[in-house]
N, C-alpha and C positions, 0 to 999 in steps of 0.2 A: 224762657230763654236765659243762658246764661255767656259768662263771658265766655269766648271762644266759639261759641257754636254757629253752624250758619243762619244764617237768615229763615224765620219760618215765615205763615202765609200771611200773616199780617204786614209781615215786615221782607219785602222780599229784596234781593239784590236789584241794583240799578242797571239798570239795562243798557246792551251793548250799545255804544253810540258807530252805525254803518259811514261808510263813504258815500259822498252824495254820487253816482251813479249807479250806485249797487242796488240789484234788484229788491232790496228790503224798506228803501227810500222811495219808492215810487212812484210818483205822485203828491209827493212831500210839500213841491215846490208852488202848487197848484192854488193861490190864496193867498194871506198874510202872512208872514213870512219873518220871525223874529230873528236877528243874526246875531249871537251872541261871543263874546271873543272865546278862545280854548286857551286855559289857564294850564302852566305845565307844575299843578302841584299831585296830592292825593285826593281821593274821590273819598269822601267819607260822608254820614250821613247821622243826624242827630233825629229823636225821636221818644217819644213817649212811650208805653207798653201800656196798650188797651186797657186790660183786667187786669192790672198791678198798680198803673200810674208810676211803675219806673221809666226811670233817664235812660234812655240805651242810646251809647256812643259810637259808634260801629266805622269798621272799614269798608272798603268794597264789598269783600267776602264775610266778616264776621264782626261780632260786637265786640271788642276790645276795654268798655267800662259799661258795669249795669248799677243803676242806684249809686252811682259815683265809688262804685267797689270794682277793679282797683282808682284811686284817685289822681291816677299819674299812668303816662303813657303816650303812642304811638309820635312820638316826638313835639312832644306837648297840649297835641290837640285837646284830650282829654281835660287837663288841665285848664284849658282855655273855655271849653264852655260849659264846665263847672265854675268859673270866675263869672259868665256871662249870664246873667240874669236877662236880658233882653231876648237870648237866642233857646233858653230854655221855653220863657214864656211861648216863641213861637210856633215851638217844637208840638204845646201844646193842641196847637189847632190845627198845624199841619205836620207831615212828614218833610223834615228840612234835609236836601239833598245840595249837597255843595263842594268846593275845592279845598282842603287844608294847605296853604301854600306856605312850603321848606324848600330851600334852595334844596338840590340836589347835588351836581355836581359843580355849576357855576349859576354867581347870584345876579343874574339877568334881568330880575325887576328891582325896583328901590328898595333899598334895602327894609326901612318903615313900612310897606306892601306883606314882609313877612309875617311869618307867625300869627295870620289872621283867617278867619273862614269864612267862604265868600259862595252866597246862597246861588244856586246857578237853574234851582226846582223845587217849588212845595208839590206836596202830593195830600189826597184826602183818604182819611183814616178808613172811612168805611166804603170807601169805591175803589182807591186807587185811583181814581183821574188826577192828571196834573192839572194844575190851578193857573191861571193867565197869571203873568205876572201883573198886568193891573192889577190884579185881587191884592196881591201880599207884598210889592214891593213898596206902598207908601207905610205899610204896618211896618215894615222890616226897617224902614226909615226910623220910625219913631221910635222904636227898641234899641235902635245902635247898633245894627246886625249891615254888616258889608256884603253885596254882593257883586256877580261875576256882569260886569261890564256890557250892556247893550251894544253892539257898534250902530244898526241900521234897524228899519222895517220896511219892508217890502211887499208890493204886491206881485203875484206872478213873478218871481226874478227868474233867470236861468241860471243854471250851473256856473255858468262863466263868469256872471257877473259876484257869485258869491265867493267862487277863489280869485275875483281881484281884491276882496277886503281882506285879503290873508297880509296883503303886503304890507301893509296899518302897519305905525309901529302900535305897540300896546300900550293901555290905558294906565297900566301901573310901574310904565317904567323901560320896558324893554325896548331895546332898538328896535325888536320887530314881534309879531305875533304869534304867538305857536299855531295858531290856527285859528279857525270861527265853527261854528255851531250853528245849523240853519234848524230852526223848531217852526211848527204850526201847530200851534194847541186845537185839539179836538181831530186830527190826525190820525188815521189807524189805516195802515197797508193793508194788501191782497191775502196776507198772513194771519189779519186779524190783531196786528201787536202794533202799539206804537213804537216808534222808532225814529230818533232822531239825526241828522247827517251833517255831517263833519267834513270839513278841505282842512288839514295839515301842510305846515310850510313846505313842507317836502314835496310833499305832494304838486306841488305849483311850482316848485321848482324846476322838478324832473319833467315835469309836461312845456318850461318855457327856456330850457337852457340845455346844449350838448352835453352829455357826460366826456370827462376823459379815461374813467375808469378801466372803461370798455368799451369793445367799438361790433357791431352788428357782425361783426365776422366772428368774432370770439363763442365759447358756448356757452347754451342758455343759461345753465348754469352761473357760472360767471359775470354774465349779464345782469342775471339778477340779482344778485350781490354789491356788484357797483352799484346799481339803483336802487336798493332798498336797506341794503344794509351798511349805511352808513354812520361816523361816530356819532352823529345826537342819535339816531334809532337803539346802537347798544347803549348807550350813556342813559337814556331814558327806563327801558329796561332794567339797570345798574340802580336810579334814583325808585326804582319798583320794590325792589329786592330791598332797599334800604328803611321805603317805606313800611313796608309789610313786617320787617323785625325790629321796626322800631331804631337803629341805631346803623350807620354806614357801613355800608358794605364797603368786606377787603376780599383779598384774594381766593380765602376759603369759602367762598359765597361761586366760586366761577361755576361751580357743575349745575347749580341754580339759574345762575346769568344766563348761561348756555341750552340749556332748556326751556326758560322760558322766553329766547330770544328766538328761538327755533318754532314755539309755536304761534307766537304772533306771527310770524314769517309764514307759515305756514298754512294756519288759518284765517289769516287777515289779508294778505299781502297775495300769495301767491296766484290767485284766480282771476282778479280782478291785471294781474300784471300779464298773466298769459294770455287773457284775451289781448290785452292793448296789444302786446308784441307780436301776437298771432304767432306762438309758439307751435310747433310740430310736434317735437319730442325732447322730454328732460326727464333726467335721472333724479328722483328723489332721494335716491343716497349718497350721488355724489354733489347735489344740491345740500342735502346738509352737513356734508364732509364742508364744503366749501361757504357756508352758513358760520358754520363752529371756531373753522378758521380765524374768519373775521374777524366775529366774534370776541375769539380769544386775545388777538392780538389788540383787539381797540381797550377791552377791560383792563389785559394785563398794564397797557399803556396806562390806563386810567388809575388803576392801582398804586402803579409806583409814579405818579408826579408827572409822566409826559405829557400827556392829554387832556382837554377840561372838554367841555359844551359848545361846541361851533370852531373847533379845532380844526374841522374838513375844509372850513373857509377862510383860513388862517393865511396870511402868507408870508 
């Protein structure tokens, strides 16, 4: 493995985190129940190399430092846990999977809370199981390694009661939560995969307050746009884009923005929103005609100085 490449089979990507109703969660809920806050930084992952005993630093998608070569990067993380003798040491025994939190577009939690990696999953080298956090958070403790915030535990909880901890403010600072993370370790769906579910603020939003966006008579299209693509969904995407090359995105990043705002929309958002609406008929081109729009208008705003993070709730 070197830098830049994807992830091979030792080392694989972290897995999609589903919506808790989403048929991939199914059963999820059924047992102990650990509710973890959703941190709105980078999903990065540190980790040992088997048959090498290299360092590999890695992003979502790929390793960005091997062997501490290069020794600078992805907006400091690299740096940081080459400074970090505790988080390497852990690295060794487990697969450390966690947040890199950089403000993005506005700086929401204390500002001290920055520039720090925050464990939120160990995995094991030669199975891949995730490991309870019993196992590794008193270890993580005593190396000096930060992790991602417990809110609750649960037995049996329902749905409902896991998007009222969305409204928490958060533990490092924000007036409110980006979201929570519902895990059961030893978990595996009808699919065979593990899979973790997730309520977003948005998400509990949209399900407990009128939109003015748009109203039931407008088209679906349209509809959906007011309710999903709003300025934290592009802005978030925007702090994606910034992540991912290391350094903020400006305006020449839009055909990027736009794309990849288009497929989270598309892949994420759109099935789960046509069921709720019991949709009939939508154009998917004129759905991402009216996607890009958006889009375009919340970046460019963002771009040049109008706009920041929670701008839609501004008054």
């Amino acid at each position: 493995m070197s830098n830049g490449m994807l992830f091979s089979d030792w080392l694989p990507r972290y897995q999609h985190i589903e919506r808790l109703g989403h048929a991939d969660v199914e059963g999820l809920l059924d047992g102990e129940v650990i509710v973890q806050e959703k941190l709105d930084g980078a999903n990065a992952t540190v980790a040992i190399e088997p048959e090498t005993g290299r360092l590999v630093i890695a992003s979502r998608n790929s390793a960005v430092s091997v062997a501490g070569d290069p020794p600078t990067g992805f907006r400091g993380l690299v740096e940081y846990v080459l400074g970090h003798h505790g988080l390497q040491t852990l690295a060794a025994v487990y697969i450390v999977r966690g947040e890199w939190l950089v403000p993005h577009s506005v700086k929401d939690y204390e500002l001290s809370n920055y520039k720090h990696f925050y464990i939120f999953d160990c995995q094991r080298y030669d199975t891949g199981e995730y490991v309870h956090p019993d196992e590794w958070l008193k270890v993580a403790d005593e190396l000096g390694c930060r992790y991602v915030p417990t809110v609750i535990c649960l037995l049996d909880p329902t749905a409902a009661q896991i998007a009222e901890l969305v409204a928490g403010p958060s533990a490092l600072g924000a007036p409110k939560r980006e979201g929570v993370v519902a895990k059961r370790y030893g978990f595996v769906n009808r699919f065979g995969r593990v899979t973790w579910g997730k309520v977003v603020g948005e998400d509990f939003q949209r399900r407990h307050k009128l939109h003015m966006g748009a109203s039931r008579w407008d088209a679906p299209e349209l509809r959906f746009v007011a309710d999903v693509v709003t300025d934290d969904a592009v802005l978030k995407v925007v702090g994606k884009v910034s992540d991912l090359h290391g350094e903020p995105a400006d305006v020449r990043a839009m055909e990027e923005v736009l794309g990849r705002l288009w497929h989270e929309c598309a892949y994420e958002e759109l099935i789960d929103w046509w069921i709720e609406k019991k949709v009939d008929i939508l154009s998917l081109r004129q759905l991402k005609k009216a996607v890009y729009q958006r889009g375009r208008e919340t970046a460019l705003a963002f771009f040049n100085g109008v706009v920041g993070r929670g701008a839609e709730n501004a008054t």
